[in-house]
C-alpha positions in Angstrom: -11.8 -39.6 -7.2 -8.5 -38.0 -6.6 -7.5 -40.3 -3.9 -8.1 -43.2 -6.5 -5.9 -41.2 -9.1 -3.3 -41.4 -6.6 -3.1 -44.7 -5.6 -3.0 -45.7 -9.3 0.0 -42.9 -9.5 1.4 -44.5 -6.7 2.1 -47.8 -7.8 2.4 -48.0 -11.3 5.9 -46.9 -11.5 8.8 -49.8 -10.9 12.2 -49.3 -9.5 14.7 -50.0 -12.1 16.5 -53.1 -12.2 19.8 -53.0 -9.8 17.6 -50.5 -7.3 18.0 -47.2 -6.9 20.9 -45.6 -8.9 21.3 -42.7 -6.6 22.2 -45.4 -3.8 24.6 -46.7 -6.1 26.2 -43.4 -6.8 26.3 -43.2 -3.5 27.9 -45.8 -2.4 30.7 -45.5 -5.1 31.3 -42.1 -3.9 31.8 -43.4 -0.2 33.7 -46.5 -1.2 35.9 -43.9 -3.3 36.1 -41.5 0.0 37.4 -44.1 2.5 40.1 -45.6 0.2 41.5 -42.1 -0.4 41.5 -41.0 3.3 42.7 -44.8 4.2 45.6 -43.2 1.5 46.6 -40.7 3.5 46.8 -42.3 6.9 50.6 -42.4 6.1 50.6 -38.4 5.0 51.5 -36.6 8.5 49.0 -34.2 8.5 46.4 -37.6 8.2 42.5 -36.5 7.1 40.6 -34.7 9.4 37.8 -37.6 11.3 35.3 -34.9 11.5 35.2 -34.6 8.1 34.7 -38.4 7.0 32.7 -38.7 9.2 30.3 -35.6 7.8 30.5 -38.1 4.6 29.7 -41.0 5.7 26.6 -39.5 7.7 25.8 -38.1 4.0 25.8 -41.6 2.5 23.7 -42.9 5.6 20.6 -40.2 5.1 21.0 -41.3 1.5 20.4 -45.3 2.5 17.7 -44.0 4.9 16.1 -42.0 2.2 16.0 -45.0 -0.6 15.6 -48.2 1.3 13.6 -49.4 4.0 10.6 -47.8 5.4 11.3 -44.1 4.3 11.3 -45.8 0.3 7.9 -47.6 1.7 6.1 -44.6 2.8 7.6 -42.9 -0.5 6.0 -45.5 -2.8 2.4 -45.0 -0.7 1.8 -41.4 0.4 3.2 -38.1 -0.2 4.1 -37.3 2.5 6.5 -39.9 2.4 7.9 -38.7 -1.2 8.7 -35.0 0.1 10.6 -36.3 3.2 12.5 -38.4 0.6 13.3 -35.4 -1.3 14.8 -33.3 2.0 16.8 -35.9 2.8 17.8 -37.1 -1.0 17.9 -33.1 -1.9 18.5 -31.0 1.3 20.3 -33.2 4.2 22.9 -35.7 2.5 24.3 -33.0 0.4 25.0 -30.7 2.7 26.6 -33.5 5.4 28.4 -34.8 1.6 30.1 -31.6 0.9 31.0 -31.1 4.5 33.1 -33.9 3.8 35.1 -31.9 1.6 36.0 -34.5 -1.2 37.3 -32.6 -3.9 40.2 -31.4 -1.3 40.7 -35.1 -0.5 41.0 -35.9 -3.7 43.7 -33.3 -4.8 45.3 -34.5 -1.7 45.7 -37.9 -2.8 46.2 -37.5 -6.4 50.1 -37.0 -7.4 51.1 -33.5 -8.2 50.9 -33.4 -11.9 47.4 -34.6 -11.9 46.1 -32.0 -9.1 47.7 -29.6 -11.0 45.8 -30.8 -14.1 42.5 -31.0 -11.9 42.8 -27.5 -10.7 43.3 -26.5 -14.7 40.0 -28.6 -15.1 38.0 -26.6 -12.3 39.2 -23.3 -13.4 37.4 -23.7 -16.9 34.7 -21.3 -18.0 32.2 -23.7 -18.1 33.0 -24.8 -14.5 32.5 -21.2 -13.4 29.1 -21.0 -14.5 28.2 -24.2 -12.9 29.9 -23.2 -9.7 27.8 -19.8 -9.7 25.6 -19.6 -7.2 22.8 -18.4 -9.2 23.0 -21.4 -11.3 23.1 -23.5 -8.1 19.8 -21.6 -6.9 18.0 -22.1 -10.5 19.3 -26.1 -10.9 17.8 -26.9 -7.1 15.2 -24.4 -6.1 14.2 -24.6 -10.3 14.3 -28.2 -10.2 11.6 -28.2 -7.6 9.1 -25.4 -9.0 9.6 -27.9 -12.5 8.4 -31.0 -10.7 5.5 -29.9 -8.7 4.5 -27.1 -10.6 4.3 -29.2 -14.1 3.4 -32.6 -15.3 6.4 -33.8 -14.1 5.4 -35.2 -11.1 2.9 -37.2 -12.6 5.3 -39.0 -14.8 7.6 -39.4 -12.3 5.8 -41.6 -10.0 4.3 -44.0 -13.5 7.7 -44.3 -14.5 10.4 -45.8 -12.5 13.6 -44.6 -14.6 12.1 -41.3 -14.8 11.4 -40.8 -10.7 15.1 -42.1 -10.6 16.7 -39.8 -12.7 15.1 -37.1 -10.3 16.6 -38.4 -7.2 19.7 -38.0 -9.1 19.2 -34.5 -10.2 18.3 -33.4 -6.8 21.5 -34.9 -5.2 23.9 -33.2 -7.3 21.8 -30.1 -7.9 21.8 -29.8 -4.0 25.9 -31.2 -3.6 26.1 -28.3 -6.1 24.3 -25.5 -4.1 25.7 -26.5 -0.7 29.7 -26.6 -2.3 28.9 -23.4 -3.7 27.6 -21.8 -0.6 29.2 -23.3 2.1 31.5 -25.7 1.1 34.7 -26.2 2.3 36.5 -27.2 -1.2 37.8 -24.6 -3.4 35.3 -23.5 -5.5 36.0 -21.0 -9.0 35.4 -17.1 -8.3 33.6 -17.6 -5.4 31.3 -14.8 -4.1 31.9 -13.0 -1.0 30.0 -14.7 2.0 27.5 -10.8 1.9 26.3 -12.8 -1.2 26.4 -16.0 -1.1 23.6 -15.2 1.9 21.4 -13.4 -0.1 21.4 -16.3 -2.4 20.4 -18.6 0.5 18.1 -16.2 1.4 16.6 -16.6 -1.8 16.6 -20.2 -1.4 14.3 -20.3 2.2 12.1 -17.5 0.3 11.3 -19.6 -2.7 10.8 -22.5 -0.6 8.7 -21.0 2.0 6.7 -20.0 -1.0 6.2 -23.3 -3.1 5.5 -24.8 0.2 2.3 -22.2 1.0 1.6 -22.8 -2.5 1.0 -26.6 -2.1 -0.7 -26.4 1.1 -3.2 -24.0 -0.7 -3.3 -26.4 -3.4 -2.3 -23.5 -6.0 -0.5 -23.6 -8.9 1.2 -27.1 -8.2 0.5 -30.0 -10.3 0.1 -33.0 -7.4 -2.5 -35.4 -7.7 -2.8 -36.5 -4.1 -5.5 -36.6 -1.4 -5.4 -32.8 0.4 -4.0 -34.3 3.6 -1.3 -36.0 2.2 -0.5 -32.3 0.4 -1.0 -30.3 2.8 1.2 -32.9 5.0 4.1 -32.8 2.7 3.9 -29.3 2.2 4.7 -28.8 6.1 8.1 -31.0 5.7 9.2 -29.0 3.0 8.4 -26.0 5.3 9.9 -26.5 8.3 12.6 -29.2 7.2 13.6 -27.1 4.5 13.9 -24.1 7.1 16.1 -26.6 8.7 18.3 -27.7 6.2 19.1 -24.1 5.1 19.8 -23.5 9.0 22.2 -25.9 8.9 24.1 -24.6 5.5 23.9 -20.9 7.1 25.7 -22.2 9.9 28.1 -23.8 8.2 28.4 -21.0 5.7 29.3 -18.2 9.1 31.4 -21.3 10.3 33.6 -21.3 8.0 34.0 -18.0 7.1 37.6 -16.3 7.9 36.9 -12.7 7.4 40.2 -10.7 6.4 42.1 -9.1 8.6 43.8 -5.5 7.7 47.1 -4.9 8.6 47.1 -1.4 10.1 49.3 1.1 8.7 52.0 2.6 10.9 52.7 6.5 10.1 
């Protein structure tokens, strides 16, 4: 009986016309990238490779994740959803933001318009988007919402709704990887002491929804108990890995302060 539930689950839902809008974010964000760092090919400090590069792999795991046989296996099987949502939620941010594209940007834009940028990104409201425990509740929260309610349910009967998800997910997780390891300036950011117990928060809550689902407790997933307990291992153990990888860019990156020592 529950596997028939799920099958019904699993293909009532309809992509919307155009395909999937986070692709098309996507790809408007990379198209945007390379013409600014094509911009500044004639600025003598250039734009660091490495960095478009990070981007472009980004918007790659983002292609992999919505077309092809990851979308297949997404549209058929768990399993195949949850490794959508580490790549969609966990992975292509964290390579996105690596990119750095806000410092592109106010790179390439002329002076009076970075300087009216920076006035934009030092705006309350901007700070309490930009705090990291704001980050934590919009992509950890995000996750306890959709496979602790209803939610999922609806997502996969309703093809707008399962793609205004995706989209949630990518910029709640752009969000949470700028915040707490990006390379872009970033409002009032935290030191780096707390900016890792925030991640740490992160792997604990997701450690913990995972042994949730594969107990089959308190999560709202109408799948066979394979294909759960299967998913919940990729959010395990890739999740661990995607928070490896923004804790090592996060210690990267950091430039502790040096004191000047006082002469007598």
């Amino acid at each position: 009986m529950r596997n028939r539930a799920y099958v019904t689950l699993a293909h009532t839902g309809h992509p919307p016309p155009g395909g999937s809008p986070v692709l098309l974010l996507t790809v408007l964000a990379m198209a945007g990238y390379l013409l600014l760092a094509a911009r500044l090919r004639r600025d003598p400090r250039g734009w660091s490779g490495w960095r478009g590069t990070s981007f472009l792999a980004g918007g790659v795991l983002v292609a992999a994740a919505t077309t092809g046989p990851v979308a297949a296996l997404a549209a058929a099987d768990f399993r195949g959803h949850m490794l959508q949502h580490l790549l969609i939620g966990m992975l292509a941010p964290l390579f996105l933001v690596l990119g750095a594209p806000m410092t592109l940007l106010l790179r390439s834009l002329p002076a009076a318009r970075a300087r009216l940028l920076g006035a934009l990104l030092r705006r309350r409201a901007v700070h309490v988007l930009a705090n990291p425990v704001t980050a934590l509740a919009l992509s950890v929260g995000g996750m306890v919402v959709l496979y602790c309610t209803p939610l999922y349910r609806h997502t996969v009967a309703n093809g707008w709704l399962h793609a205004a998800v995706e989209v949630h997910f990518l910029l709640a997780g752009c969000l949470f990887a700028w915040v707490v390891a990006g390379p872009d300036p970033a409002p009032r950011r935290p030191p780096v002491p707390a900016r890792l117990v925030v991640l740490g928060v992160a792997v604990a809550a997701h450690a913990g929804l995972s042994q949730l689902m594969y107990a089959g407790l308190g999560v709202d997933v109408p799948v066979p108990e394979e294909a759960l307990r299967g998913g919940a291992e990729i959010m395990y153990y890739g999740g661990d890995l995607s928070e490896l990888l923004l804790a090592l860019a996060l210690v990267t990156g950091w430039r502790p302060r040096r004191e000047v020592p006082v002469r007598g």
